[in-house]
N, C-alpha and C positions, 0 to 999 in steps of 0.2 A: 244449299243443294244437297239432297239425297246420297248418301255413298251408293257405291256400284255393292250387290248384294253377293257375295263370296259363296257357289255353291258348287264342295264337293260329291265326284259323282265316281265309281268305275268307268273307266272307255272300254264298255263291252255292250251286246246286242241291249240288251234293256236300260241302257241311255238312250235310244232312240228318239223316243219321244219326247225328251228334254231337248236336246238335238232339233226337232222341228219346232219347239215353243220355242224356242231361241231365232230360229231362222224365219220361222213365219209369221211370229205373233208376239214379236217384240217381249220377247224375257230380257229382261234388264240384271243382267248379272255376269259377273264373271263363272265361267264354269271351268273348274279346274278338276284336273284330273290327277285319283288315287289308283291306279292299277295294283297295290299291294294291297287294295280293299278298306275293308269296314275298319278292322283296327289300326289304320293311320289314319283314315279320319277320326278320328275319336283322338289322337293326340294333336293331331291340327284345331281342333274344336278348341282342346282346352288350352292351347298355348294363342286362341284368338288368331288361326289365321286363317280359319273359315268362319262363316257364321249359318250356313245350311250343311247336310249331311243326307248323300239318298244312299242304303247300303243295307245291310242285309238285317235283319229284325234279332236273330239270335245272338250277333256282334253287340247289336247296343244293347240290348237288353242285358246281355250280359256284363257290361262295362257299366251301365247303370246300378244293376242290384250287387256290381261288388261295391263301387264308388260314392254308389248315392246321388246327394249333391253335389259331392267333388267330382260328377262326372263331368261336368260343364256343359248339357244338353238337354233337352226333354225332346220325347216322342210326338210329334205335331201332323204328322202327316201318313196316309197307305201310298203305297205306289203300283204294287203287284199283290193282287192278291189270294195267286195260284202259290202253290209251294213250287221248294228248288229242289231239282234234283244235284246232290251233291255224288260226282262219281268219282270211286275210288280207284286210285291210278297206282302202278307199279312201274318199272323200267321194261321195254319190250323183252329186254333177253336175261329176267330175272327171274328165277325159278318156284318163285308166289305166284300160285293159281287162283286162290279163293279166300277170302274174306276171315275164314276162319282161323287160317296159318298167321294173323296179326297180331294175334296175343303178345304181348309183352314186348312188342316191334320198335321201333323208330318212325315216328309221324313226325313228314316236314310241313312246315304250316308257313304262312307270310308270316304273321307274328304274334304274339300271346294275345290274348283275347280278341283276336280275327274269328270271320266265320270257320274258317278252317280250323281252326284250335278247339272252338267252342264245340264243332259238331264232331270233334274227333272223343268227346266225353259221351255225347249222344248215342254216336255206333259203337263205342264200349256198353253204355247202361243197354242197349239192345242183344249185346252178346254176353252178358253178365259179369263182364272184365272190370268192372269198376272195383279199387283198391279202396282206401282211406277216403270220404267226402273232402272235393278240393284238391286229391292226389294225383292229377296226372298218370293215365289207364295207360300211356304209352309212353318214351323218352322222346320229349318234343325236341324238335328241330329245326329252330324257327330260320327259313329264310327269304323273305322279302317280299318274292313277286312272283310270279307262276312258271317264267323263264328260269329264275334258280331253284324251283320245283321239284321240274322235268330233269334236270340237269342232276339232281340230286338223286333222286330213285332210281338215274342210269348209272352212277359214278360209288351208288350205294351209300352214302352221306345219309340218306333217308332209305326206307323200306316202302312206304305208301304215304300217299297223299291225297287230299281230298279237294276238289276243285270242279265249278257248275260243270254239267255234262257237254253242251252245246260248246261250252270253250274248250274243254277238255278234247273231242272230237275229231278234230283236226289231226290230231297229232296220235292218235289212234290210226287214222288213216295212213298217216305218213312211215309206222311203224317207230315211232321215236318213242311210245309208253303205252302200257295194254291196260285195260279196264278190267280190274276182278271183281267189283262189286258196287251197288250203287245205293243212295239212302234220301228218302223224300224227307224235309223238312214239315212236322205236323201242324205246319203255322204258315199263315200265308208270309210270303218271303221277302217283301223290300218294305223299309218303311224310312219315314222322313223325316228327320232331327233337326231342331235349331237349339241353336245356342240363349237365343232370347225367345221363347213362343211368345211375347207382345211385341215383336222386332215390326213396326208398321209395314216394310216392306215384303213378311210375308202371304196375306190376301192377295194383291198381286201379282204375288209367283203363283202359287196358287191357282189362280183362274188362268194365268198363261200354260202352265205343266197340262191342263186340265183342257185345254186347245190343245195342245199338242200331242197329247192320247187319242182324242176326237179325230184329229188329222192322220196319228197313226193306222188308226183302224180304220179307215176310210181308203189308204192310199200306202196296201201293203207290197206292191208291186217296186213303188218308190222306198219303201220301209228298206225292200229286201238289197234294194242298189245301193244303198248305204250303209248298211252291213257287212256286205260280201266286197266293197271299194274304200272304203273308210275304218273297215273294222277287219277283225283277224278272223274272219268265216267263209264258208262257201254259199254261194248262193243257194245250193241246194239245202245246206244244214241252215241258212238264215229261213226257208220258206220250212222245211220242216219244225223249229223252235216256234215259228209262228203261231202253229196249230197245239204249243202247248202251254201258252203264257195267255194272261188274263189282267190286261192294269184295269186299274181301280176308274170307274167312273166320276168321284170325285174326289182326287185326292188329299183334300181336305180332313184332318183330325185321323183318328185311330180307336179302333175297340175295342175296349177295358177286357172285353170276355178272352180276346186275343190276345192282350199282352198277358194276362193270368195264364191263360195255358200254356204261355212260352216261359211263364215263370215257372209252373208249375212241374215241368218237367227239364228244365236245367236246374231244378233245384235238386231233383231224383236224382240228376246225372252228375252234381256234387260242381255246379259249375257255379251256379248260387246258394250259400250257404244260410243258415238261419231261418225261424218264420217268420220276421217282419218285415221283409219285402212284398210291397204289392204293387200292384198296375198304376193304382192311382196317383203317386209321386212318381211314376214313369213319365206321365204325359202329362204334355202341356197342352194339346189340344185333341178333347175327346170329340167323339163322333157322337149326333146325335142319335143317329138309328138304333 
């Protein structure tokens, strides 16, 4: 008998459609949930106790071209293939207005090679803050999950923090952290890792994730009551996020030109070191197009 297939995911709005391939269309897996992101799946991967990963492309990528082989994954699948808007967050009643007063600051992140870590080098190399390649533009802070975040930027423990905007927004509203600035990722934004890309049971998933996108975008009305009752959103920022996110039509394999340019500029931004990282020992499963 088949094991149940271990895939971790964030429980935020672009799980959804995992969500409906699971409920509608027979996804045979457990789906466990990482809210501290891309980088604890990446140590769940290599300690075997997931064997999928859906998370943010600059995370693995990054965990790959330091790791290698000892990453314990390859790049197998696209999920989204609009970028992420990552917005950058401060305490409501802290006296940082703008992006530029960050210099030489306290960035709190979930954890060292999270997406929040990794792009916290990117909006340095954009502001020319980058020190020694591999040095750390800011005193990281690492803590956990996006609750000891918030928590952090008001208590001062952290200065800014970076976290997708649609999540981030709420709490904008609420007056609990204010938005100084924001940063698109120049790569389209989720992609899909296994631990084995010959693992049989991934085709499979596969064609089920691949329904349940189809059903996404067919039945956003149902998309949005699921977000706004199940997830930490309003219905109105679930129906507005809708109009700016784009999954992949088949999320099957990944492209080589995509993983190069996410190389190519975490490499500028000292986040990957060295030339002889390339795309192709990234991935296990390329795209033919």
């Amino acid at each position: 008998m088949t094991s149940l297939l271990r895939i971790g995911y964030v429980p935020e709005h672009f799980s959804t459609p995992v969500h409906f391939a699971q409920k509608y269309f027979g996804l045979d897996a457990s789906l466990i949930p990482y809210p501290s992101g891309t980088g604890h799946m990446i140590t769940s991967l290599q300690a075997g106790e997931i064997d999928v990963g859906l998370g943010l492309t600059e995370g693995w990528v990054a965990g790959l071209g330091k790791e290698g082989e000892k990453a314990g994954y390859k790049i197998v699948g696209t999920y989204v293939e609009t970028p992420l808007c990552w917005a950058i967050s401060t305490g409501s009643k802290r006296d940082l207005k703008d992006v530029s007063e960050l210099k030489d600051s306290k960035i709190g992140v979930s954890r060292i090679g999270s997406g929040s870590y990794v792009m916290g080098f990117v909006l340095a190399d954009t502001k020319g803050w980058l020190k020694t390649p591999g040095d750390p533009p800011f005193e990281v802070v690492p803590l956990q999950n996006f609750a000891k975040l918030r928590e952090a930027v008001t208590d001062g423990t952290a200065d800014f923090f970076m976290w997708e905007y649609f999540t981030s927004k709420k709490y904008y509203d609420n007056g609990e952290i204010k938005q100084i600035g924001e940063i698109y990722t120049p790569w389209s934004s989720w992609k899909i890792v296994a631990a084995n890309p010959a693992d049989a049971r991934l085709p499979g998933m596969f064609e089920n994730i691949n329904k349940g996108v189809d059903y996404f975008k067919a039945h956003q009305e149902e998309a949005v009551e699921y977000i706004s009752t199940s997830l930490d959103y309003s219905a109105e920022d679930a129906k507005a996020w809708l109009s700016t996110v784009r999954f992949a039509d088949d999320v099957k394999g990944v492209s080589e030109a995509t993983i190069e340019k996410t190389i190519e500029i975490l490499r500028k931004a000292g986040v990957i070191e060295g030339e002889t990282v390339h795309a192709i020992t990234m991935i296990g499963l390329r795209r033919t197009d």
